[in-house]
N, C-alpha and C positions, 0 to 999 in steps of 0.2 A: 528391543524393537520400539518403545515409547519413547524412551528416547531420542530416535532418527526421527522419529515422527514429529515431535516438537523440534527437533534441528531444520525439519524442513519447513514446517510454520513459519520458525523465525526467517529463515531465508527467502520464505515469501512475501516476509512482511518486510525485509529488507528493500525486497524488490519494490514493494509496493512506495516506498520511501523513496526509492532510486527515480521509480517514472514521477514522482511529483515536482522533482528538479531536472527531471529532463529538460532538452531542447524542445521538447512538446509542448511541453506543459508550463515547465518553472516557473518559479518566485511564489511558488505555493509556501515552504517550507520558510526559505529564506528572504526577507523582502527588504527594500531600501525603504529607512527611517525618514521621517523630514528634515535629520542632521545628514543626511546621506548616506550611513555606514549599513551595509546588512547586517541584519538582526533577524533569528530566530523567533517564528511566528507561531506561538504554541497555539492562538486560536485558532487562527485556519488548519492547523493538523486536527483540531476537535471539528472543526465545520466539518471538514472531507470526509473523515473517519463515520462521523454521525451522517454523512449525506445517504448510503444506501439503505437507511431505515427510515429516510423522509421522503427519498423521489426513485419513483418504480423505475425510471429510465435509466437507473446504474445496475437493474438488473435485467434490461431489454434490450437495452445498447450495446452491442459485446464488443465496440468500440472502448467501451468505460471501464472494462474488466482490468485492464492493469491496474485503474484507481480506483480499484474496489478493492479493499482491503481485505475483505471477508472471502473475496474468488480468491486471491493470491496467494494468502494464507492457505487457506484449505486446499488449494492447487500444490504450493509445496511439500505441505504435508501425505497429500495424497501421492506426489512422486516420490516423494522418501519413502515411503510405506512399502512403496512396488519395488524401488530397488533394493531395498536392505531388506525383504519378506525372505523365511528359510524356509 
């Protein structure tokens, strides 16, 4: 059982990966260089990931919930839990 539960963790932290390259959202993850190539933008993954421990409005906005890391996660986890429960 802990382990579907951390299978859904990580699936929700996938998720949470997936809406930051949305057409929503993007170029969080991936941004264009001043050579012009996209490159992988590890500090904006630490800005976002640390934002709902800095501004209450990622936990008031439920607009914000998919780039909250911490709902998405524990959301997965929490539906893994329920469906693989015996």
């Amino acid at each position: 059982m802990n382990q579907n539960i951390i299978l859904g963790c990580i699936i929700g932290f996938f998720y949470f990966l997936y809406k930051l390259e949305s057409p929503g959202m993007g170029n969080v993850l991936f941004r264009t260089n001043s050579n012009g190539f996209k490159v992988f933008s590890f500090d904006s993954l630490i800005n976002i990931m640390l934002a709902p421990f800095r501004y209450i409005y990622f936990w008031t906005n439920t607009d914000l919930y998919p780039v909250n890391w911490l709902i998405t996660t524990f959301i997965g986890g929490l539906i893994a839990s329920t469906l693989y429960s015996s």
